[in-house]
C-alpha positions in Angstrom: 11.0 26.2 23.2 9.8 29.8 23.2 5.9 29.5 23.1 3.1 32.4 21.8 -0.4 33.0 22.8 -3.0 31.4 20.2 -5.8 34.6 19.5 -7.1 35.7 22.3 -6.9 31.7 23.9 -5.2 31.1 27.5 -3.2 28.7 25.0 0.1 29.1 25.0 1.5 26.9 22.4 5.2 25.7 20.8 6.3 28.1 18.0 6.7 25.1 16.2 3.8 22.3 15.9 4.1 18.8 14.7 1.5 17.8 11.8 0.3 14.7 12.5 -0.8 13.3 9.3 2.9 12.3 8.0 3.3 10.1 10.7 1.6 7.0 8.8 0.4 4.3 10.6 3.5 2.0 12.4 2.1 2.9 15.8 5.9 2.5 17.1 7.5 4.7 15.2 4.5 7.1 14.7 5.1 7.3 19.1 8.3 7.6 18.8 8.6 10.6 16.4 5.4 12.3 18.8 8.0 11.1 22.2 10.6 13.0 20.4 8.6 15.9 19.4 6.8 16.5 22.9 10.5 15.8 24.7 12.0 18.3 22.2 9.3 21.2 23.9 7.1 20.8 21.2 3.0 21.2 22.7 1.3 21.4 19.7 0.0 18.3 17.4 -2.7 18.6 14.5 -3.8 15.9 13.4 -7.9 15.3 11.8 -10.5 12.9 11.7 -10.0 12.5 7.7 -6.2 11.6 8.0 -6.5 7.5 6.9 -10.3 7.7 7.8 -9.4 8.1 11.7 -7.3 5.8 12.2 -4.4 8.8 12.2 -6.4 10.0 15.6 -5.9 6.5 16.8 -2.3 6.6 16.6 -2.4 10.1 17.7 -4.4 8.9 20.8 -2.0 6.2 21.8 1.2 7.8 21.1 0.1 10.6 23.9 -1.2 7.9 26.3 0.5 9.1 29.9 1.2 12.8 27.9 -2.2 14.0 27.4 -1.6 17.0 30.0 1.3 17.7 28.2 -0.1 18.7 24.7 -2.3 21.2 23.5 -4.2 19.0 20.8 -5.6 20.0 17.9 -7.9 18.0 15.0 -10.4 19.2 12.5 -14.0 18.2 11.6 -16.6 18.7 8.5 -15.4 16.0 5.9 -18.2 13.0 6.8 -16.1 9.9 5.8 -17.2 6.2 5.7 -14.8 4.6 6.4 -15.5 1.2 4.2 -15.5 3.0 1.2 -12.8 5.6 1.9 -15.2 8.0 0.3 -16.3 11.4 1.8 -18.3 14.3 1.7 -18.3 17.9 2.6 -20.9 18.3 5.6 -20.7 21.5 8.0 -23.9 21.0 9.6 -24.6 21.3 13.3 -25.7 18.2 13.6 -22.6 16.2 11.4 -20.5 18.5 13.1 -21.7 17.6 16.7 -21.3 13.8 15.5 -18.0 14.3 14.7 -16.4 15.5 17.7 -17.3 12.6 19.9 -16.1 10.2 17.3 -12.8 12.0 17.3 -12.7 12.2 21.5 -13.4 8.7 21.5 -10.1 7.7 18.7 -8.3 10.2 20.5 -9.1 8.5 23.5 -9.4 12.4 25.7 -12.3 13.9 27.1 -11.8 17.2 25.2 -10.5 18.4 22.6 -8.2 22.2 23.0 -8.7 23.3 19.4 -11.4 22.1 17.2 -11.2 24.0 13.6 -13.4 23.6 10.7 -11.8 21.5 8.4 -12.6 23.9 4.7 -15.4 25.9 4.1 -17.1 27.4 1.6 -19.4 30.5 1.1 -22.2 28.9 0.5 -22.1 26.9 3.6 -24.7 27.3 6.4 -22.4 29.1 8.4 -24.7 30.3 11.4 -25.6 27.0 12.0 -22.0 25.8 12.1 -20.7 28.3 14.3 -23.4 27.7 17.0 -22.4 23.8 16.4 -18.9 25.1 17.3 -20.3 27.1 20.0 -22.4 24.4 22.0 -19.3 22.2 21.7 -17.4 24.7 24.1 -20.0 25.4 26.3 -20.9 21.5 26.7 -16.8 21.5 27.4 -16.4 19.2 24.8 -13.9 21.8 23.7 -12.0 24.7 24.8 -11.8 26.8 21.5 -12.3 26.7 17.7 -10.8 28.1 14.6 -11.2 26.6 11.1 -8.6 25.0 8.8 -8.7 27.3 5.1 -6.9 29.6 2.4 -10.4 31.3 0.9 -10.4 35.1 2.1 -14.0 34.7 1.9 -14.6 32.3 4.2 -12.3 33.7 6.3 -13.8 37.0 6.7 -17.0 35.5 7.7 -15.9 33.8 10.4 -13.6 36.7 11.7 -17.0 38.7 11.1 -19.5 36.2 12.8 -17.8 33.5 14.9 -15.4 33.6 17.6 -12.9 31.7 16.2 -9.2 32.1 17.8 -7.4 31.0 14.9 -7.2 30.1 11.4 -4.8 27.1 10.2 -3.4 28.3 6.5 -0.7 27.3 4.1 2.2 29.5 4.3 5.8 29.7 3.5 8.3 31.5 1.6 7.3 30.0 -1.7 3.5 30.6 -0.8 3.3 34.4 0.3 -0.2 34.1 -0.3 -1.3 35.4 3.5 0.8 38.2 3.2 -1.6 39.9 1.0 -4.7 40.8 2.9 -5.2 37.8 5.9 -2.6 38.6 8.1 -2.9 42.1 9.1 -6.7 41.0 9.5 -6.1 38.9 11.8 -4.0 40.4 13.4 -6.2 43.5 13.9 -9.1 41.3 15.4 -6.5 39.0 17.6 -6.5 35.7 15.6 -3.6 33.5 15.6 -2.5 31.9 12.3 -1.5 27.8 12.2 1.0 28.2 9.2 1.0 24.6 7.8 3.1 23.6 4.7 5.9 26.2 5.9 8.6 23.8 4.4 6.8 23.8 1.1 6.9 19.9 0.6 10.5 19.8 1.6 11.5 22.0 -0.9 12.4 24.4 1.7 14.6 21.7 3.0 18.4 21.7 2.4 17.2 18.9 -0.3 15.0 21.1 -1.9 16.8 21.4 -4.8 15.6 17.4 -5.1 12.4 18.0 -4.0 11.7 20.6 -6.9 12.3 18.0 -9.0 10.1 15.6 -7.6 7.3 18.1 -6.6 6.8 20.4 -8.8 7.4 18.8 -12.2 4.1 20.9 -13.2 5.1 24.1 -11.3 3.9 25.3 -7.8 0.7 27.4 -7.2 1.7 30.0 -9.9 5.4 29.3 -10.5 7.4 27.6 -13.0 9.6 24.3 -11.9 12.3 26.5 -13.1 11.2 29.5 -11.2 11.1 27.6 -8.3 14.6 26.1 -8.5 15.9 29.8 -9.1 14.5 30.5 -5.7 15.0 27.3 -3.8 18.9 27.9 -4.9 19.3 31.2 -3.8 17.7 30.7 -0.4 20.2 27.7 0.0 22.4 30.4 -0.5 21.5 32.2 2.7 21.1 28.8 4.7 24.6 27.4 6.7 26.1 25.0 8.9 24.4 27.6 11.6 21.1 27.5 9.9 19.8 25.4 7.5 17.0 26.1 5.1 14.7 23.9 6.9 15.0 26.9 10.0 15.3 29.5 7.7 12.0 29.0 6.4 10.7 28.0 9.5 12.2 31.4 10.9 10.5 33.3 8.5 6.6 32.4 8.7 7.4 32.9 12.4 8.5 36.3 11.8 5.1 37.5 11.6 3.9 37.8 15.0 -0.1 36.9 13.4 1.8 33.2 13.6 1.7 31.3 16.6 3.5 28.4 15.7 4.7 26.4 12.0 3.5 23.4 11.5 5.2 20.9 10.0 5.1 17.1 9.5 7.4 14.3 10.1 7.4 10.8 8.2 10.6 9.6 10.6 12.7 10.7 13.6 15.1 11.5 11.3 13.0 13.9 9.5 11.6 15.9 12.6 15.6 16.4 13.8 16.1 18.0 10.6 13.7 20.4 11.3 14.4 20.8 15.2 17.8 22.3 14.1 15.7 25.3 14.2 15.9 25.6 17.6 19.7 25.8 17.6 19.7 28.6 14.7 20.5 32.2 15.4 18.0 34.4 15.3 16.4 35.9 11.9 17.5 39.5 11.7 15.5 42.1 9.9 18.0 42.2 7.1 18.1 38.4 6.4 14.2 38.6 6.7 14.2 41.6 3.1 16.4 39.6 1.6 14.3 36.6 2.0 11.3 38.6 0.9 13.4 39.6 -2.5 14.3 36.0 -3.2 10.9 35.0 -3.4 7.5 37.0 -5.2 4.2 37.4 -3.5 1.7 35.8 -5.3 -2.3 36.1 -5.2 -5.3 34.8 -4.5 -6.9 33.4 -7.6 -9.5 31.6 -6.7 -12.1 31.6 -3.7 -11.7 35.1 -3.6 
């Protein structure tokens, strides 16, 4: 498993990461798929404390009992949840934030955490005051880095401006180009990593997509049409093979970008997360397989958060 350098972190993580909030909560089979994943090469897992009101970090924490050193482990923080009432609220202060991480050491059953990110964010937050919480938590060694989890430019750009953040966990794929637009090359210029979740597009990048559209975007897909999106998700089947499916073509394309460190995805079952291993046995993307790719699909823009 080829692994790249997250921002300017000594972390050296799996180009492709395993979302942990698929996994659902049979702790068998939720270790299993993480066995599979970690003994596939993958280092990377995401999970947060909101997944199922913690109990996701639970299952997280046990699956990597005896693996710990293995994995660089990622979860996310700012969404205070009771969880009685499965409710929740937004809350990036220092002191909710400072709350949160021991609660989230303590499911995870680890001593530190190697990448805490702010789970959203908005402009108006206190953001000084959440960066320092972020801050303290490294120097008390609670954990080794930060980043935040979000698509809003403008949130972004605040914390590239004021924090030191090494990366930021966004959606994108081939049918969300989104990044493309202004966040990658900034990143890139100030040597933060980019977490693409979502880079299967809710399996519709999957050699099933065609059956996914159907069942996922019977009210369209950011700013496409469902029948946009089927006129894409054919033609990139097109391009995929026995070689290369379209599950690693559109994981081979996010990671094209070298602002990405790895593509996230999740897995419900082994089943699924051998589907989108097969990446790892694909050729390489070339640069002519990458256009084409590009001329397939259509940026589209920011239209809100801006």
């Amino acid at each position: 498993m080829n692994k790249r350098q997250l921002g300017s972190s000594n972390l050296m993580v799996s180009e492709i990461g395993l979302g942990c909030m698929t996994l659902g909560t049979d702790e068998k089979k939720a270790t299993d798929i993480v066995n599979r994943a970690l003994d596939a090469g993958i280092n990377y897992l995401d999970t947060a404390d909101l997944y199922n009101f913690g109990r996701n970090e639970e299952i997280v924490g046990k699956a990597l009992k005896g693996r710990r050193d293995e994995v660089i482990l990622g979860t996310k923080g700012g969404n205070h949840f009771d969880r009685d009432k499965e409710d929740w609220y937004w809350d990036p202060s220092k002191s909710y934030i400072k709350e949160a991480v021991k609660n989230s050491l303590h499911r995870l059953g680890t001593d530190y955490i190697d990448l805490y990110q702010l789970h959203g964010g908005t402009i108006d937050d206190p953001i000084d005051e959440t960066i320092a919480a972020f801050d303290e938590l490294v120097q008390e060694g609670l954990v080794r880095y930060y980043g935040i989890s979000s698509i809003r430019p403008n949130v972004i750009r605040e914390y590239v401006k004021r924090s030191n953040i090494v990366s930021v966990m966004m959606q994108y794929s081939l049918l969300d180009r989104r990044p493309e637009e202004e966040i990658l090359d900034l990143l890139n210029e100030n040597q933060i990593s980019v977490l693409a979740r979502g880079p299967l597009a809710k399996g519709m990048l999957s050699n099933n997509g065609l059956d996914k559209v159907q069942e996922k975007a019977q009210e369209g897909y950011l700013s496409y049409s469902q029948e946009e999106v089927k006129h894409m998700v054919e033609h990139l089947l097109g391009h995929s093979s026995e070689e290369r499916s379209l599950q690693a073509l559109a994981l081979q394309y996010v990671l094209q970008d070298p602002t990405v460190s790895t593509a996230v995805f999740g897995a419900s079952s082994p089943e699924q997360l051998e589907r989108n291993l097969s990446m790892l046995e694909a050729p390489p993307l070339t640069e002519d397989v990458y256009a084409q790719l590009q001329q397939i699909t259509r940026p589209i823009v920011y239209q809100k958060h801006r």
